[in-house]
TORVOVO-581824 format. One record per residue (C-alpha): y, x negated, z negated; residue number from 1. Coordinates in pm, 1 decimal. Layout:
{node {Y X Z} NUM}
...
END
This chain:
{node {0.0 0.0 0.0} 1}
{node {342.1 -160.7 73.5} 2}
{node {629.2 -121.7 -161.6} 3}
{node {932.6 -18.6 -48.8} 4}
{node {1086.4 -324.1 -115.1} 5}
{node {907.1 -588.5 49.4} 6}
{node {808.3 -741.2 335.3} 7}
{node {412.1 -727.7 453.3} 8}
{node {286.3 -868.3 771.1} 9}
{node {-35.5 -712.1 830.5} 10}
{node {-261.4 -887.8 1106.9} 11}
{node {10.5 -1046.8 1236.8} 12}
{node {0.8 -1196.1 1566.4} 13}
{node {264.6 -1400.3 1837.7} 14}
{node {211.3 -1578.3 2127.8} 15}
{node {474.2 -1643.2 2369.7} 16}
{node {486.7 -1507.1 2760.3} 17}
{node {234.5 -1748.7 2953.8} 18}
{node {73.9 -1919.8 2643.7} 19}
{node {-289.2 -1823.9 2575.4} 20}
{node {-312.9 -1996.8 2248.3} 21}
{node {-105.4 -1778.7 1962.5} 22}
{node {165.5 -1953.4 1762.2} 23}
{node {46.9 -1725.9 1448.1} 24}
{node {-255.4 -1574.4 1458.6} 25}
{node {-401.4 -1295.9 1199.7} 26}
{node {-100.3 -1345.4 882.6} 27}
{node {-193.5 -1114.5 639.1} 28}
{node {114.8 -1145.8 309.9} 29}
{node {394.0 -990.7 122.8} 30}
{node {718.6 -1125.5 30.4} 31}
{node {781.3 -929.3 -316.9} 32}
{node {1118.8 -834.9 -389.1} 33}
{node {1337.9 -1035.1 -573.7} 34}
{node {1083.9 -1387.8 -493.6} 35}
{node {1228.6 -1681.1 -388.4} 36}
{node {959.2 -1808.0 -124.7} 37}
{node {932.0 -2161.6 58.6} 38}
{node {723.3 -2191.5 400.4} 39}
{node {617.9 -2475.3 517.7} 40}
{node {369.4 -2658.2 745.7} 41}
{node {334.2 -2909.9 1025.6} 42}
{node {540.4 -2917.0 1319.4} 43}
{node {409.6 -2622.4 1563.6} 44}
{node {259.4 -2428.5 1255.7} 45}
{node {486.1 -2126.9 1357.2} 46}
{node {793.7 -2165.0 1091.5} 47}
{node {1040.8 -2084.4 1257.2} 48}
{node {848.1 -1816.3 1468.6} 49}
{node {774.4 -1649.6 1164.8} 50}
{node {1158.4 -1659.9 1028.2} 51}
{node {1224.0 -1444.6 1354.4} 52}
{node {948.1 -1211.2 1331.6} 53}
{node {1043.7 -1146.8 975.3} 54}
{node {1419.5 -1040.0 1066.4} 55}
{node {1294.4 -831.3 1396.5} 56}
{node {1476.1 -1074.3 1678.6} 57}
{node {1064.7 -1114.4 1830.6} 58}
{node {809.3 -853.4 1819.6} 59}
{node {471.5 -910.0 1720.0} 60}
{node {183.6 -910.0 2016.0} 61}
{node {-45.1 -740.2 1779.4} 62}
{node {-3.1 -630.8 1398.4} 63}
{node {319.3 -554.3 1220.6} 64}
{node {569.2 -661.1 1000.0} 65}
{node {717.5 -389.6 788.9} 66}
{node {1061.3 -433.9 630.1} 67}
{node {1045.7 -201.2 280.4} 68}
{node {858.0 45.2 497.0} 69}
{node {1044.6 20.6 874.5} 70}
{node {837.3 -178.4 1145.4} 71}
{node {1005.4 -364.4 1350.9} 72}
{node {842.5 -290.8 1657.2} 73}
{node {1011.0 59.2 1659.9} 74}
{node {1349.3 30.4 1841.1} 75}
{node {1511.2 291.3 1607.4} 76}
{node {1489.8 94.9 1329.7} 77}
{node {1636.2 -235.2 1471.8} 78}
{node {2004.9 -177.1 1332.4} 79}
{node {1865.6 -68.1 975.7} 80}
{node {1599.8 -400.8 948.6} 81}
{node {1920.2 -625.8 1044.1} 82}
{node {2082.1 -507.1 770.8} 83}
{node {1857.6 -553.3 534.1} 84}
{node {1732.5 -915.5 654.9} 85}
{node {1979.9 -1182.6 720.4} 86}
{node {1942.6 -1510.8 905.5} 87}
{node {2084.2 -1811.0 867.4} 88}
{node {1969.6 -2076.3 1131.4} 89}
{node {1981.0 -2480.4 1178.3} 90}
{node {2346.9 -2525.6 1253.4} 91}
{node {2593.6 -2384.8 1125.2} 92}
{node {2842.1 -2410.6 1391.3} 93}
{node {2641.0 -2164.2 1579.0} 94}
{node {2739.1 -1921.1 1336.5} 95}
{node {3138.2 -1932.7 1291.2} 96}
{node {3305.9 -1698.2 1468.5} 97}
{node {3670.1 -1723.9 1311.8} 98}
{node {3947.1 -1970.8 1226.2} 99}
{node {3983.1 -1871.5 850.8} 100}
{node {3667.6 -1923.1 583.5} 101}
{node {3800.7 -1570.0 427.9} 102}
{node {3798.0 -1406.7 822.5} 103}
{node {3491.2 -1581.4 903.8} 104}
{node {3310.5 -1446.6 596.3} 105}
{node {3457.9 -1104.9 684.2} 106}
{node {3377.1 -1094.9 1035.9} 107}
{node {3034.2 -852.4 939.5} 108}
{node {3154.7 -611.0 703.5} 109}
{node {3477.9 -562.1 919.1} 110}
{node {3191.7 -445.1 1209.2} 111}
{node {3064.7 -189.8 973.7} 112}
{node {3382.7 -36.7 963.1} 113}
{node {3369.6 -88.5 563.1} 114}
{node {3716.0 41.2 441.6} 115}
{node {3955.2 -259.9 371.6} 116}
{node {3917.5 -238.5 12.3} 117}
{node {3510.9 -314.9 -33.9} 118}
{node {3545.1 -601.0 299.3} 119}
{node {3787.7 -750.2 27.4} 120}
{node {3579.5 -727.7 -250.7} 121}
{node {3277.4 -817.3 -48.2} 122}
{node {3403.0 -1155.7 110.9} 123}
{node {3566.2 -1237.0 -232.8} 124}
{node {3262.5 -1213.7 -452.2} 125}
{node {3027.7 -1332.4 -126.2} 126}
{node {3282.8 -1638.0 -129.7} 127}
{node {3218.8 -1728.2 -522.6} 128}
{node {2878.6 -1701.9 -479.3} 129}
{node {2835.6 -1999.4 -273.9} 130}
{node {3153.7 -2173.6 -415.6} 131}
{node {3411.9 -2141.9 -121.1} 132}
{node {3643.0 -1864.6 -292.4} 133}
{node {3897.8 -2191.1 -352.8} 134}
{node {3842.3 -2258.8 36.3} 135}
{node {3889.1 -1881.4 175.0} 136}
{node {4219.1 -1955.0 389.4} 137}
{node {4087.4 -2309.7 544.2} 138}
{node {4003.0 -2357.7 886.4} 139}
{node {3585.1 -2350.2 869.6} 140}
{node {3617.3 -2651.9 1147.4} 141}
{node {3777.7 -2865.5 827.2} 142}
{node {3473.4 -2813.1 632.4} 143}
{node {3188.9 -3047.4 536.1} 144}
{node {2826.4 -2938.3 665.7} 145}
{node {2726.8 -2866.6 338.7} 146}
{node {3033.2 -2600.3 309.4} 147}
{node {3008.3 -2474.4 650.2} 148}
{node {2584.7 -2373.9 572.8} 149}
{node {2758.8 -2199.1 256.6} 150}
{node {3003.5 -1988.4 479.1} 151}
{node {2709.5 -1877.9 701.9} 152}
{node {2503.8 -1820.6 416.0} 153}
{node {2842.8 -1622.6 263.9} 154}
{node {2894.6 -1427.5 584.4} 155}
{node {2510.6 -1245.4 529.6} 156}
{node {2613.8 -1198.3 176.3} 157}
{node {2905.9 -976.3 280.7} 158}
{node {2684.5 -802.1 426.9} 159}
{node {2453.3 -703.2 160.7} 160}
{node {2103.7 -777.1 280.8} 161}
{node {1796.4 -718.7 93.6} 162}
{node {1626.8 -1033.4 232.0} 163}
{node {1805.1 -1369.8 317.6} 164}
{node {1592.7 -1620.3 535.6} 165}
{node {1684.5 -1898.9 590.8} 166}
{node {1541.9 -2148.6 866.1} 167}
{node {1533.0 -2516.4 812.3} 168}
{node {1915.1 -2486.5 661.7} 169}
{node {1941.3 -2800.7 523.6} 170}
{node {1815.4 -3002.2 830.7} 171}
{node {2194.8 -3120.6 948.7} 172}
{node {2335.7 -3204.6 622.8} 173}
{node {2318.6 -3472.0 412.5} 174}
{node {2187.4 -3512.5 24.0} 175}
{node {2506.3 -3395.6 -110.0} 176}
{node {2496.2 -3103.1 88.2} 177}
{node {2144.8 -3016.0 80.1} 178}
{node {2218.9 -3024.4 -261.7} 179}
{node {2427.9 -2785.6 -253.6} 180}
{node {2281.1 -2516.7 -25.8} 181}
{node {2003.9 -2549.3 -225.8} 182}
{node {2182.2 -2474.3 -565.7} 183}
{node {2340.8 -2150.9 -420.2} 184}
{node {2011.1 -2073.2 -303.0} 185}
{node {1813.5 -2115.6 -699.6} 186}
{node {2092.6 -1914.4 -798.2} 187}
{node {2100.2 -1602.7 -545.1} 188}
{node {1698.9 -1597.7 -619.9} 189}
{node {1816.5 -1583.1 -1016.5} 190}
{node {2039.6 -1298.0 -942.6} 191}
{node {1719.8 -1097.5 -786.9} 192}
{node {1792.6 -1144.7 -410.9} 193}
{node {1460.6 -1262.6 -207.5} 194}
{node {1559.9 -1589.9 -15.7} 195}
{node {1269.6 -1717.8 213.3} 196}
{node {1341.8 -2091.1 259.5} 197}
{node {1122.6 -2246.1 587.4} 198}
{node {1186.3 -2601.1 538.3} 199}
{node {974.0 -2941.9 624.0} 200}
{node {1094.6 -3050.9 328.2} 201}
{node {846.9 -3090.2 25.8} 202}
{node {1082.4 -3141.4 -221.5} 203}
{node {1302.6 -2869.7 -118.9} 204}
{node {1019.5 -2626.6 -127.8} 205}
{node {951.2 -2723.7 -481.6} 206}
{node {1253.0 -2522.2 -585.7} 207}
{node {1060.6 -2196.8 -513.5} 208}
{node {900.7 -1933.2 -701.6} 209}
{node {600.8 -1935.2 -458.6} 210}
{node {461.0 -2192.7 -144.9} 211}
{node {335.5 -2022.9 211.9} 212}
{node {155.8 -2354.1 384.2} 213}
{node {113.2 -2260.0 753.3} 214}
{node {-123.8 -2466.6 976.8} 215}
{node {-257.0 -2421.7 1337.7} 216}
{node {-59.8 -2016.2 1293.3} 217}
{node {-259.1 -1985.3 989.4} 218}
{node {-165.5 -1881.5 667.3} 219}
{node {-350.7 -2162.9 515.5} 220}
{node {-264.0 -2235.0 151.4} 221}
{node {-9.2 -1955.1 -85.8} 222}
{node {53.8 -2028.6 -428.5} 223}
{node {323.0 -2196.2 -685.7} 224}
{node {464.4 -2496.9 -623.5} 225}
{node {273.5 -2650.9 -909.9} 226}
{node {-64.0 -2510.8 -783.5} 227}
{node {19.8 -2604.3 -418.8} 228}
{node {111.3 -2980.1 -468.2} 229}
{node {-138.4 -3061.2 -715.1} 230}
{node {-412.3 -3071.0 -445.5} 231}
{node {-330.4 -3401.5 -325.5} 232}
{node {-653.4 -3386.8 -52.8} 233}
{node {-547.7 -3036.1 17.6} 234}
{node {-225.3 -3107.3 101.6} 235}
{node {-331.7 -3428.7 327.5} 236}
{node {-542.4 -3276.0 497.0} 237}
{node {-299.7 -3027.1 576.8} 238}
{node {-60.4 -3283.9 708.6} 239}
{node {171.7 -3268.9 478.4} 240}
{node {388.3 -3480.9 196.4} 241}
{node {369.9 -3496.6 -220.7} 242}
{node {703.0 -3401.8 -276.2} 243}
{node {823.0 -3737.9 -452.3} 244}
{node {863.4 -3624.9 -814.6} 245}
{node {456.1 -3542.9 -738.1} 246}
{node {434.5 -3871.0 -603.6} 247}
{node {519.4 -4006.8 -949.4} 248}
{node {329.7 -3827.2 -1168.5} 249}
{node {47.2 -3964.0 -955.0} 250}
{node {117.8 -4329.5 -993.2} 251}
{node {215.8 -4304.8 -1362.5} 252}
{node {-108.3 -4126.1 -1397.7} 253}
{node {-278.9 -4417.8 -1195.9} 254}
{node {-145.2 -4656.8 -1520.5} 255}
{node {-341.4 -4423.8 -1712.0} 256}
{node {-48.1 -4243.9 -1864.4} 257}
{node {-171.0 -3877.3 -1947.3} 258}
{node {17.9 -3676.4 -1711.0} 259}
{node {-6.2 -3305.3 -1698.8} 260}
{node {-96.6 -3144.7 -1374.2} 261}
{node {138.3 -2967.3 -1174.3} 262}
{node {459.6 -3128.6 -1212.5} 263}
{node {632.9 -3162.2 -886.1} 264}
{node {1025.6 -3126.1 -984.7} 265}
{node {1269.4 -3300.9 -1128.8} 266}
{node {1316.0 -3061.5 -1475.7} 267}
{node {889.3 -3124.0 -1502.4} 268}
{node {941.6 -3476.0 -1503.5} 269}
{node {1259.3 -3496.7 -1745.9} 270}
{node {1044.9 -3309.9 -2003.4} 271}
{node {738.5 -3514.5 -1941.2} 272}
{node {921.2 -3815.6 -2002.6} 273}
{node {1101.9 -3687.8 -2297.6} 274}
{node {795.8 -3600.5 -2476.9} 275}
{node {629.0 -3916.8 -2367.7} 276}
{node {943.6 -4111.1 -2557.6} 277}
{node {923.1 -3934.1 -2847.7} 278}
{node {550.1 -3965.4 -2915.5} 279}
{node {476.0 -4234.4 -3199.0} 280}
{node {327.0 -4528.1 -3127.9} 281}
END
């Protein structure tokens, strides 16, 4: 039974126009409401596919994907699934569309015809939430790469969407502003918003509530972070990376320091070693 506010893919199946092999092939999941979920695999696993299946922009070949309860297969319900699942993509560039943050941030609601009261109060609040609100009258072109992936993250805000995914985001930016796309992202999922994250980055995916590992258009591992990561054959033979903090814990272990099993982010590791250093000797 799906709940009305979730996401379920049911048999789900893509292959593009003249390609015999699928991309995914027989998905069978829910994204709960309110989860903050990380997919990742291999190159060619279907990622990004998926991202777009998810928000309705590709149609399944066979199965469905349901959007609390509307398939997006059914061309009546394209308008409705858009609003409720919002996209933010690789570069941001691609997705500024004004010469002020505040009027770039606005540019949705405004096509809603929202009275100019709630735009206002959307873009405003939209604009704290990923930090800009002291930015709102600067040219987005002025921005860093970090701030501009905020504003396009900001701009879905405005709009109100029940789901925000979000496809390799942090892939242009550097550490500082991975950092911070990946701080408003831990705190949207806090507030109860679902984010789906598809990143190749193990470390970034460490940050969610729960891990989707896709291989080959299989849904081949799903589970927490700690559960996922502390399979170190699993995860090899899956062609993946230990996130690094994982990495650690492995080697301290190897100097036979008694490490528990499934740490893989930083907060795990502060607290390991902050036990370790208080222990008596």
């Amino acid at each position: 039974m799906v709940n009305d506010s979730t996401i379920a893919l049911r048999n789900l199946v893509f292959n593009y126009p003249g390609s015999e092999r699928p991309v995914l092939d027989g998905i069978n999941a829910v994204i709960k409401n309110g989860e903050f979920l990380a997919v990742v695999g291999p190159n060619g696993s279907g990622k990004s596919t998926l991202a777009r299946l998810i928000c309705g922009l590709l149609r399944p070949s066979q199965g469905q994907v349901l959007v609390e309860g509307l398939c997006t297969v059914d061309p009546r319900n394209r308008i409705e699934i858009r609003k409720r699942v919002g996209l933010v993509l690789q570069n941001p560039d691609n997705q500024i569309v004004a010469v002020r943050v505040e009027e770039d941030a606005a540019f949705g609601p405004e096509n809603l015809n929202l009275p100019s009261k709630e735009i206002h109060y959307r873009v405003n609040h939209a604009l704290e939430q990923v930090g800009l609100i002291h930015l709102k009258d600067r040219p987005p072109q002025l921005l860093s790469g970090g701030e501009k992936q905020r504003l396009a993250i900001a701009g879905l805000l405005a709009l109100r969407p029940s789901f925000l995914v979000l496809d390799e985001p942090t892939s242009m930016l550097d550490p500082l502003g991975r950092r911070g796309v990946l701080d408003v992202l831990r705190g949207l999922s806090g507030e109860g918003m679902s984010v789906v994250l598809i990143t190749h980055n193990m470390d970034e995916a460490t940050a969610a509530d729960r891990v989707w590992v896709l291989r080959d258009g299989k849904l081949a591992a799903d589970g927490t972070p700690g559960s996922i990561f502390s399979d170190p054959v699993m995860i090899r033979n899956l062609e993946l990376d230990l996130p690094w903090v994982t990495r650690l814990a492995n080697a301290l272990a190897g100097y036979g320091l008694n490490v528990p099993a499934g740490i893989v982010n930083t907060d795990d590791m502060v607290c390991f070693v902050c036990r370790l250093f208080k222990q008596p000797s």
